[in-house]
C-alpha positions as MATLAB code, in Angstrom:
seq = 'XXXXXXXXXXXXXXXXXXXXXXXXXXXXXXXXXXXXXXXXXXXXXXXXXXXXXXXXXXXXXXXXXXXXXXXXXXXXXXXXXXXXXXXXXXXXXXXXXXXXXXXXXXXXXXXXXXXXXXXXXXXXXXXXXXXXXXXXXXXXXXXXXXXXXXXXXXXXXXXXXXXXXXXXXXXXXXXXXXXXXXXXXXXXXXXXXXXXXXXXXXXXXXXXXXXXXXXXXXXXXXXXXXXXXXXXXXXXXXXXXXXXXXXXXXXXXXXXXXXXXXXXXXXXXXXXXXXXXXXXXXXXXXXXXXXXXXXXXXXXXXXXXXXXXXXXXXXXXXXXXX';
ca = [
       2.474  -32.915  -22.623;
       4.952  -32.288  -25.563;
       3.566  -28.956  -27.620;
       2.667  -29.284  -31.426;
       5.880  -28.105  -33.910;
       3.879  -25.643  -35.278;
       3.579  -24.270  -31.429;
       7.118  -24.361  -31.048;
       7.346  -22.061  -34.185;
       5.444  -19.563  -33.599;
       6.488  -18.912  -29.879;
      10.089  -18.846  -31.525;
       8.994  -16.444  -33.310;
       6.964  -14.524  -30.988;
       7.990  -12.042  -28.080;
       7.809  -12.937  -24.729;
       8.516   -9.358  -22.892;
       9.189  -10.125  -19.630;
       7.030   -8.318  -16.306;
       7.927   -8.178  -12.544;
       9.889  -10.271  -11.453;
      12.304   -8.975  -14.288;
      13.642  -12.125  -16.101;
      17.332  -12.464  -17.349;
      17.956   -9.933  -20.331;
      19.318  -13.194  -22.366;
      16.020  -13.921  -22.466;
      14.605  -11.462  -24.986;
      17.774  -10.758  -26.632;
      17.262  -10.009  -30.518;
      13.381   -9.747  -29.764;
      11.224   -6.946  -31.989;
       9.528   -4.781  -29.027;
       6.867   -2.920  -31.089;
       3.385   -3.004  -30.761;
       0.528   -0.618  -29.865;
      -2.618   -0.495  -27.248;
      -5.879    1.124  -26.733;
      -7.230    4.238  -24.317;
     -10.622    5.741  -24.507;
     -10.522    7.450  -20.957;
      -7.729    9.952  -20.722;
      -7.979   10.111  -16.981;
      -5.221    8.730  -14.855;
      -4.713    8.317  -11.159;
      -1.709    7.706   -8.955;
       1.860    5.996  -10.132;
       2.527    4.349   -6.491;
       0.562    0.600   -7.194;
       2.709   -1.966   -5.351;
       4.847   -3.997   -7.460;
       5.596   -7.659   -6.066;
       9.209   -8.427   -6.494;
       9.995  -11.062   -4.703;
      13.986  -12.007   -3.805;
      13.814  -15.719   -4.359;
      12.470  -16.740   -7.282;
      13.129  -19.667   -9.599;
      13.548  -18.234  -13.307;
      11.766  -19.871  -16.007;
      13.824  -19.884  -18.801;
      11.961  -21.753  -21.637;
       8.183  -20.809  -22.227;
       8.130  -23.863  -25.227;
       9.277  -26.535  -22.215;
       5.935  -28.051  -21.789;
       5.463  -30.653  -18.750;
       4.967  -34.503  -20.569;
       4.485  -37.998  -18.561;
       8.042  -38.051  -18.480;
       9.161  -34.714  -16.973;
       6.866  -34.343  -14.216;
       5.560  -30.452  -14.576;
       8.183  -27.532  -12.979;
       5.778  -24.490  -13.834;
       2.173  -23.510  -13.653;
       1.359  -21.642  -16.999;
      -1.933  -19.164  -17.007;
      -3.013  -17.488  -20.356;
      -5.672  -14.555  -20.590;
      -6.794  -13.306  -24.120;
      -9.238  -11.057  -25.279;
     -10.578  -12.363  -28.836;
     -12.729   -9.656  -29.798;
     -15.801  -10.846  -30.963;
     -17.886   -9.253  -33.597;
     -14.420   -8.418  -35.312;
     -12.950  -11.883  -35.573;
     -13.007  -15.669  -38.057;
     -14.157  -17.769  -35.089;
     -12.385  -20.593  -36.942;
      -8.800  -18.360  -37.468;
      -9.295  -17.601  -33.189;
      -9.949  -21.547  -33.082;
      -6.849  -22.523  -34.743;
      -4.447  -19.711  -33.630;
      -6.221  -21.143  -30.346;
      -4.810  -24.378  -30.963;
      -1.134  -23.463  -30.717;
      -1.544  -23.085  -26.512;
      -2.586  -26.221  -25.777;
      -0.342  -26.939  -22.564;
      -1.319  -24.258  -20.926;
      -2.854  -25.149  -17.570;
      -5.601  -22.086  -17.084;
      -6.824  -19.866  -20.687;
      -8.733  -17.487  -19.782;
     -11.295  -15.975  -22.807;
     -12.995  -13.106  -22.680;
     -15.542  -11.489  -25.568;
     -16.247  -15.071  -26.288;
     -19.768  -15.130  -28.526;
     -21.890  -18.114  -26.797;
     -21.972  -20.511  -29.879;
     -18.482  -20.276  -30.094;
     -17.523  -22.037  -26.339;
     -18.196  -25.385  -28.119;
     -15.022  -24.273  -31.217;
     -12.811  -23.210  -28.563;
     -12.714  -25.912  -26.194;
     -12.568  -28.498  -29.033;
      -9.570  -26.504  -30.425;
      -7.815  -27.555  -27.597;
      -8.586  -31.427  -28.324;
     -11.227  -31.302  -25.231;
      -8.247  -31.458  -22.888;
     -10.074  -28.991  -20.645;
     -12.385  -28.035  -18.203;
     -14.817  -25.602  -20.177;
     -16.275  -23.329  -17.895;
     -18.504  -20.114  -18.714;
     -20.217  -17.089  -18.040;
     -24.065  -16.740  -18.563;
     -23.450  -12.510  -18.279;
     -23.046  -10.139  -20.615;
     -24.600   -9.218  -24.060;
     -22.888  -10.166  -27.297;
     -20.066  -11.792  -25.858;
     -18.981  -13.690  -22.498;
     -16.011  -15.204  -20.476;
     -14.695  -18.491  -20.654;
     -12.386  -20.636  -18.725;
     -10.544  -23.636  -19.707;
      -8.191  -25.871  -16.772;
      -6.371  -28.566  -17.892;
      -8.406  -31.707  -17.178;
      -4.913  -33.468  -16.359;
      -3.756  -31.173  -13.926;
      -6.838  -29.994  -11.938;
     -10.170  -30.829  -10.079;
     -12.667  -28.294  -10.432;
     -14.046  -26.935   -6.850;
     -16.046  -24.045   -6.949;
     -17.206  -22.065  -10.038;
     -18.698  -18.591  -10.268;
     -19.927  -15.719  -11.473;
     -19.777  -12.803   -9.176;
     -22.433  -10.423   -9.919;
     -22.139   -8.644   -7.044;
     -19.698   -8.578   -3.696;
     -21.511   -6.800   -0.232;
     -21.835   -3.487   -1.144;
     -20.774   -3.248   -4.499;
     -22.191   -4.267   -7.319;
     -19.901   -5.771  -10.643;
     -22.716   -6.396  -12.847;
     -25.620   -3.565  -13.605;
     -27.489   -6.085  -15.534;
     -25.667   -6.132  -19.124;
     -22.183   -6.457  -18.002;
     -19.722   -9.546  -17.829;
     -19.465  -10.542  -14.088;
     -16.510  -11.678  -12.957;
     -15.962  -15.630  -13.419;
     -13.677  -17.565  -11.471;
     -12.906  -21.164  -10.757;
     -11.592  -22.829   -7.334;
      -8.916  -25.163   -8.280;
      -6.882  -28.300   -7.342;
      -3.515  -29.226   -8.361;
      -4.447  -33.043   -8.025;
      -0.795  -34.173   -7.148;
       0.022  -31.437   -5.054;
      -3.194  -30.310   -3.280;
      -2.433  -27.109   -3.891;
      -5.612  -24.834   -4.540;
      -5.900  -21.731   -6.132;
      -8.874  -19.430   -7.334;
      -8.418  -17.868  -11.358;
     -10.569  -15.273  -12.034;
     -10.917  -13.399  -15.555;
     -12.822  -10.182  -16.098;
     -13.229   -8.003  -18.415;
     -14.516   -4.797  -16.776;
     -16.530   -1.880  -18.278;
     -15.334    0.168  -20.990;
     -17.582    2.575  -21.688;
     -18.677    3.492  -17.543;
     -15.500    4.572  -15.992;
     -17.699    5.365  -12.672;
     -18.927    1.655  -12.801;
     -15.901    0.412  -13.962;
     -13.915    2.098  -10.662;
     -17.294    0.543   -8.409;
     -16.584   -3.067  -10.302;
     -12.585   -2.697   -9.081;
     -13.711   -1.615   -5.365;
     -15.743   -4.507   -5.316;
     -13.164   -7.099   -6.480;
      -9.854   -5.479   -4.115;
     -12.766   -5.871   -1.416;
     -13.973   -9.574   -1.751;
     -10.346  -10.293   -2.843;
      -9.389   -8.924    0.646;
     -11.846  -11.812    2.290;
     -10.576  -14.634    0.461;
      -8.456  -17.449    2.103;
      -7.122  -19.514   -1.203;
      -4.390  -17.512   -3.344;
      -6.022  -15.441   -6.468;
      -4.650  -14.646   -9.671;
      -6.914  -12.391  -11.416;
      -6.114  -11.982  -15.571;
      -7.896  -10.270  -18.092;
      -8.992   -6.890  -19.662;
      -9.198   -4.887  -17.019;
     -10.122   -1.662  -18.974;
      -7.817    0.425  -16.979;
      -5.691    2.236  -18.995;
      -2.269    1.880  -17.822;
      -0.270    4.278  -19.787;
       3.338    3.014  -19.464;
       4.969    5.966  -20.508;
       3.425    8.370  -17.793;
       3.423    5.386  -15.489;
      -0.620    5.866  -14.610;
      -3.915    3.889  -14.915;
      -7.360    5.108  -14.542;
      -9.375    5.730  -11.442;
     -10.666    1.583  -11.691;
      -6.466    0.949  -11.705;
      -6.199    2.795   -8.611;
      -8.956    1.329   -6.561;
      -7.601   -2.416   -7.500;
      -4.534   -1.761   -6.173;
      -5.072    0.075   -2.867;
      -3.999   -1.251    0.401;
      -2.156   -3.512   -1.270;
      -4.377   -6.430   -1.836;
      -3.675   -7.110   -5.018;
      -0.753   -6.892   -6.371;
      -0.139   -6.048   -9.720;
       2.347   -8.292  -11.742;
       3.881   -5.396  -13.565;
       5.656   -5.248  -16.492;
       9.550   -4.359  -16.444;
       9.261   -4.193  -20.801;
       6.035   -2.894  -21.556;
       4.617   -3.379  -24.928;
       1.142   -2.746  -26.222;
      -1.789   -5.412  -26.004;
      -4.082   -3.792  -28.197;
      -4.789   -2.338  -31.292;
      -6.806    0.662  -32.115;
      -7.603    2.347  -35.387;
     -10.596    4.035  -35.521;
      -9.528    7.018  -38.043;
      -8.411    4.289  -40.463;
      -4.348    6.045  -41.347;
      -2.735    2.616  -40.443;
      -1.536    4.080  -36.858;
      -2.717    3.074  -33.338;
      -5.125    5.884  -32.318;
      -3.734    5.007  -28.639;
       0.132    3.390  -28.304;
       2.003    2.934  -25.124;
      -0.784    1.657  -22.863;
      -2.106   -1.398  -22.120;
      -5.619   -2.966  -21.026;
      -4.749   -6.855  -20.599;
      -3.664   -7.016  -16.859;
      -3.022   -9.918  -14.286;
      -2.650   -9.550  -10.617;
      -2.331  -11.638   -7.693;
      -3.576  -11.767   -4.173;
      -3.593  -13.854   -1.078;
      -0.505  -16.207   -0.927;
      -0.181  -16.255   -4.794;
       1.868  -12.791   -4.464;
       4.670  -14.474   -3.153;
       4.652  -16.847   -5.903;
       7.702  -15.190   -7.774;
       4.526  -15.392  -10.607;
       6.273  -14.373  -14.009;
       3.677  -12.044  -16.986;
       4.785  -11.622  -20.321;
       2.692  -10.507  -23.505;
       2.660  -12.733  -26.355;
       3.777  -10.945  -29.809;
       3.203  -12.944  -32.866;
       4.317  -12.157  -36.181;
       2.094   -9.186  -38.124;
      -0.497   -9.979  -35.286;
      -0.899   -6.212  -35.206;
      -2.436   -4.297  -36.907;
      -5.259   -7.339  -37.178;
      -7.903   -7.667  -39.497;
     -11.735   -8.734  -39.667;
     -10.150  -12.759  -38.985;
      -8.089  -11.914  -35.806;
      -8.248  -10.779  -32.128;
      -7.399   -6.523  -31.946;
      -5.806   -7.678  -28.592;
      -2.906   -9.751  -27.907;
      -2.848  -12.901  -25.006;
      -0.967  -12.475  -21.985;
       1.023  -15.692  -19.742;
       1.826  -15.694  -16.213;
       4.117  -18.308  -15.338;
       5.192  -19.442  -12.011;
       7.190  -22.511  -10.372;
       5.646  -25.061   -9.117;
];
C-alpha cells in the first residue's frame, strides 16, 4: 500500500533514532535529537539487561517504503503509542493517527472506550480492531492490518499462574495471535501499559509476563508503556525493568540513540520535570529475538512540549525483515 503525501512529509520531517541492532549512521544524519521523558519512581535496578544484537541482519533503510500490490512487502512494521487520554482532541489523535496507515500492528494504549470506533476509522477500517474491556478511564487497543493477517487468538491476560497483572482497575495485558496469510508465519503482539503509580505491583505485573512469556511457543513482541523508568543516562530501569528482563527471556530491543518518549511538566516553567528516560519500551521473546527486529522513536515537529489536543508521549516502530 502506497502511504498518503502528507505521510511522507511528516516522517521526512520526523526523527527516526535508531535502537539495537544499530542502523547505518547515514541514516539519521542531519536529524534534531532532542526531546524529553517522564520518571515518577527514582528507584533503579541493575544495568546488565541483555541486549539482542544479532550479526546478520538485513538493514531497513527507508521507513516511508510502504509494501503496495506491486512490491510484494520486505518488512514487518509494528507501532506502539501512548495517546494520553483525558489530556488529548480525540479528533487531532484521529488525524495525526491517520498518517500510519501501512503499518501492519498499532498498538494504543490510554485509549477512552468511545473513542475505538475514531481510531480504527482513521485508518480507513483497514484493520483488525481489537480491545481491552480492563482498566478505568482508558484501555488498550490493537489494530492488524486486515490485508496482511488472520486473527487467531485474542486476549486479555488478567492474570498468569501465580501472578496476578490486573488487581481489578488495571489494564491487563492484551495480545493477539497472528498469521502472516502468505507466509504462515505466526506471531503473538502484546501491548501493555503497566502500573504507574504501584511500583510493587508494577514489578509483580513484569514477573508475571517474563514468566508466561517463558511458556510460550509462537515468537512475542511485546510494545508499549511499560512504566519502567529506564534512565538512559545512568543506564538503569526500575525494579519492574529488572524482573522483565531476567534470565533472558525477553529481550529488550534497546536503543543505541536514546531520546525521550515523554513529556512531563507538572511545575508549569516550560522544562521536562524528568529528561533522559524513557517509558515506551518493546521487547521480544521466543524466536522473534533473532529477528534482527529494528525500534526507533518517532519525533515529529514541536510534538513536544504537547498541549491539551496532543499525546504527552511519543509512538515508537519496530521494524523487521520479512
Amino acid at each position: 500500500m502506497r502511504l498518503p503525501q502528507t505521510l511522507l512529509s511528516i516522517t521526512a520531517a520526523a526523527i527516526l533514532v535508531g535502537c539495537s541492532p544499530k542502523p547505518d549512521p547515514s541514516l539519521n544524519s542531519g536529524w534534531n535529537t532532542d526531546a524529553s521523558a517522564l520518571i515518577s519512581d527514582s528507584a533503579y535496578g541493575k544495568d546488565d539487561a541483555p541486549i539482542r544484537k544479532p550479526a546478520d541482519k538485513k538493514r531497513i533503510d527507508d521507513p516511508t517504503d510502504r509494501p503496495t500490490s506491486a512490491n510484494p512487502p520486505t518488512a514487518v512494521r509494528l507501532l506502539a503509542w501512548n495517546v494520553e487520554s483525558g489530556g488529548n482532541d480525540p479528533a487531532v489523535i484521529g488525524e495525526q493517527l491517520s498518517h500510519f496507515l501501512g503499518y501492519d500492528v498499532i498498538c494504543l494504549s490510554e485509549v477512552e472506550p468511545q473513542n475505538f470506533a475514531r481510531y480504527a476509522s482513521a485508518l480507513q477500517d483497514e484493520y483488525h480492531d481489537i480491545h481491552g474491556n480492563t482498566g478505568r478511564a482508558d484501555r488498550l487497543q490493537i489494530l492488524v492490518s486486515k490485508a496482511r493477517y488472520d486473527i487467531l487468538l485474542t486476549k486479555e491476560l488478567s492474570q498468569h499462574r501465580g501472578y496476578t497483572l490486573n488487581k481489578g482497575n488495571h489494564r491487563s495485558p492484551l495480545f493477539v495471535q497472528i498469521k502472516n496469510k502468505r507466509s504462515g508465519q505466526e506471531l503473538i503482539v502484546m501491548t501493555n501499559h503497566l502500573a504507574r503509580g504501584n511500583a510493587d505491583f508494577r514489578k509483580e505485573q513484569a514477573i508475571g509476563l517474563r514468566e508466561w512469556a517463558r511458556e510460550q511457543s509462537v515468537p512475542v513482541i511485546a510494545l508499549g508503556d511499560f512504566n519502567m523508568d529506564y534512565n538512559y543516562r545512568s543506564r538503569k530501569g526500575n525494579a519492574a525493568f529488572d524482573e522483565m528482563v531476567r534470565d533472558n527471556v525477553w529481550s529488550w530491543l534497546a536503543p543505541d540513540d536514546f531520546v525521550d518518549t515523554n513529556w512531563s511538566d507538572r511545575d508549569g516553567d516550560g522544562n521536562d520535570n524528568y529528561p533522559d528516560s524513557m517509558l515506551d519500551l518493546a521487547f521480544a521473546a521466543g524466536a522473534a529475538k533473532e529477528w534482527g527486529i529494528e525500534c526507533r522513536v518517532i519525533v515529529r515537529p514541536d510534538d513536544f512540549p504537547d498541549d491539551n489536543s496532543t499525546s504527552d508521549h511519543r509512538p515508537i516502530e519496530l521494524i523487521y525483515a520479512h
